[in-house]
C-alpha positions in Angstrom: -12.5 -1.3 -10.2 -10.0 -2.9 -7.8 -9.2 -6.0 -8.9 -6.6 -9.0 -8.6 -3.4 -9.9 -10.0 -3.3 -13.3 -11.5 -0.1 -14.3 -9.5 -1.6 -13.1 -6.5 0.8 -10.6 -5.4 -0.4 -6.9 -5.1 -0.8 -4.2 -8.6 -1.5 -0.8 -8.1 -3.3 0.4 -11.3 -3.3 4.1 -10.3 -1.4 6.9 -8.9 -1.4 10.2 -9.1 1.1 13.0 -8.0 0.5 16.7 -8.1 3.6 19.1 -6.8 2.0 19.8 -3.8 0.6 16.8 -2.5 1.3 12.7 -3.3 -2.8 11.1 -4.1 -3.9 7.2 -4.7 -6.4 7.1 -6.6 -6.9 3.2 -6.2 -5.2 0.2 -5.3 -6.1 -3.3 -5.5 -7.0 -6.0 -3.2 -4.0 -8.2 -2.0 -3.3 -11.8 -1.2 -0.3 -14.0 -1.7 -1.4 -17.1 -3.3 1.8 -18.5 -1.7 1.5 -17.5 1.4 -2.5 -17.7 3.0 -0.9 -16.9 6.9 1.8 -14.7 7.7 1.6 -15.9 11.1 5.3 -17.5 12.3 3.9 -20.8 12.7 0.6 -21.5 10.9 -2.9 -20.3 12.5 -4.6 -23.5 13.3 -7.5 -22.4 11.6 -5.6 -21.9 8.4 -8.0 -22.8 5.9 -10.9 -20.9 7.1 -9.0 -18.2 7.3 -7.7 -18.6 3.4 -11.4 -19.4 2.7 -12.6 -16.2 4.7 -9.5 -14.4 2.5 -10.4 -15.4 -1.2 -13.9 -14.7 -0.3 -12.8 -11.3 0.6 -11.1 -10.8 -2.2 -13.8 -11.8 -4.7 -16.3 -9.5 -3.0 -13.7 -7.0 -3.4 -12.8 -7.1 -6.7 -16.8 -7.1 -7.1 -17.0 -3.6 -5.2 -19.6 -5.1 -2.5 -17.5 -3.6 0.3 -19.8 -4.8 2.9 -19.1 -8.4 2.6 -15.3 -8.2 1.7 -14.9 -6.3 4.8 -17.2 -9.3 6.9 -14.8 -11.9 5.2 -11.6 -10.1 6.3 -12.9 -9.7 9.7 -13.2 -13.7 9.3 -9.9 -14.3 8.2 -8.2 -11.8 11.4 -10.6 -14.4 13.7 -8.6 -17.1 12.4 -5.3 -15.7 11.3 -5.2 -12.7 13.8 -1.6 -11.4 12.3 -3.0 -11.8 8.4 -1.4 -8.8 6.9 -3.3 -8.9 4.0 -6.6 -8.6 5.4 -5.4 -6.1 7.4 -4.2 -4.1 4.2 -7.8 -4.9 2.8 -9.3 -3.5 5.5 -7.1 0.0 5.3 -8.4 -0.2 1.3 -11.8 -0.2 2.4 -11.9 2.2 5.1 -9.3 4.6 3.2 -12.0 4.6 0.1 -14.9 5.3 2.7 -12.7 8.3 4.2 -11.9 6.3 7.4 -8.3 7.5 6.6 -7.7 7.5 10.6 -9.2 3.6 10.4 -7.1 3.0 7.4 -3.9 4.5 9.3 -4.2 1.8 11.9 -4.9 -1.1 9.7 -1.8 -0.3 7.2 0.3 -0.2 10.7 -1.2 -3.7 11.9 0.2 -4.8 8.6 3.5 -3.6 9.0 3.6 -4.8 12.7 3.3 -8.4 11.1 5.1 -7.6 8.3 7.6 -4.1 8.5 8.6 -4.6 5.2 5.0 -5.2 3.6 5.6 -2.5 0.5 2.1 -1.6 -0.4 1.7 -1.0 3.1 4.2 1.0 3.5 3.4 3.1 0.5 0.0 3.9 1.3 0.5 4.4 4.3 3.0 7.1 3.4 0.4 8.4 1.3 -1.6 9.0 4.6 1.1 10.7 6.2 2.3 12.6 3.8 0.5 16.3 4.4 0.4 15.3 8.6 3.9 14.4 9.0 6.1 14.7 5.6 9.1 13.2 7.7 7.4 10.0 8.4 5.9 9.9 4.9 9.8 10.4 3.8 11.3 7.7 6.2 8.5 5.2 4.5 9.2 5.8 1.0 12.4 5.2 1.9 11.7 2.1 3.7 8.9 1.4 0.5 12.2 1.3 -1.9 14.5 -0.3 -0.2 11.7 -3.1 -0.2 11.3 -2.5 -3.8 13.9 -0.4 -5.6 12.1 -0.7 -8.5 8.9 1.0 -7.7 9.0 4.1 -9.7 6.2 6.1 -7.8 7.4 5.6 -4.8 10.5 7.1 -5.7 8.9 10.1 -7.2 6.8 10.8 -4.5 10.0 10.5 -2.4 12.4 12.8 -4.5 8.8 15.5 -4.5 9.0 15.2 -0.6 12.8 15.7 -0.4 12.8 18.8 -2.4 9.5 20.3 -0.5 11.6 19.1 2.8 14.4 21.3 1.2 16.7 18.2 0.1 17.3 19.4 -3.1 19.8 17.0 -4.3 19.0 14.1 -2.7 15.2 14.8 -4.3 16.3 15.6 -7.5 18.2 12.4 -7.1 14.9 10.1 -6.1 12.8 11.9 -8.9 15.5 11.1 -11.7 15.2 7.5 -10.3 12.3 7.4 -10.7 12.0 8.5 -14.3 14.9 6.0 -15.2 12.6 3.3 -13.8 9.3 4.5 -15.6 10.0 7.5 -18.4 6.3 7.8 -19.0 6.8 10.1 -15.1 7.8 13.6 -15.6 9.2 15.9 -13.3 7.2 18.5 -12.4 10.1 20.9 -12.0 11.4 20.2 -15.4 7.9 20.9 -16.6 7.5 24.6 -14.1 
């Protein structure tokens, strides 16, 4: 089911919250169709690496697993700071339960790129019932990247209140409904 935006930039099509713990269900695949390297100065082998990306991607999107992660391996030979095969990689090994795999993959994103949202997101996913303050201090990071991502201040506001930051969650959680009213708060609801 993961699948590709047409502009190329990253979707997530599902998330799911419970009160006491912050799931993804999915996530898709990213590239930037602007941006094939997010090396400072371009990898020299730039278009084997975008090749070795979009091939990636398509075997992705098609669920064979296998070969996507071959063709991101590819694309790190040639592009070794591609942050988007890296996040691919986390995907993959994150849906196959390699969650301590995954962890280290979103972080080689964010070492290329710290302010790589979906990155930081999932990886605050991962972190979340380990270390809730590092999950906190990511969401945090996640919306100030994107102060429009709705979900991540949800799942912020729930780990603010659990963290016993009452205010400041119910803060993040009404945020987060202004930015998507379809979310409800789970308090409201208790």
């Amino acid at each position: 089911m993961n699948g590709i935006h047409p502009s190329g930039r990253c979707s997530r099509f599902a998330r799911a919250l419970s009160v006491t713990a912050v799931l993804a269900l999915g996530a898709t695949a990213c590239a930037g169709a602007d941006e094939p390297s997010t090396s400072a100065t371009p990898a020299p082998d730039a278009k084997k690496a975008a090749t070795a990306l979009d091939a990636g991607l398509k075997a992705h999107a098609s669920g064979d697993l296998t070969t996507a992660a071959s063709n991101y391996d590819k694309t790190l030979k040639y592009d070794p700071k591609n942050k988007f095969a890296f996040y691919n990689l986390a995907l993959i090994d994150e849906a196959s339960g390699n969650y301590g795999l995954a962890e280290q993959k979103y972080r080689a994103a964010l070492k290329t790129d710290p302010a790589y949202e979906p990155a930081l997101f999932n990886l605050a996913i991962l972190r979340t019932s380990r270390d809730p303050q590092e999950s906190i201090d990511l969401y945090q990071q996640a919306v100030a990247v994107n102060p429009k991502d709705a979900a991540a201040w949800l799942n912020l506001g729930l780990l603010l209140r659990a963290a016993g930051q009452q205010r400041s969650g119910d803060e993040a959680v009404l945020r987060a409904i202004g930015l998507n009213p379809d979310l409800k708060d789970p308090k409201a609801a208790g």
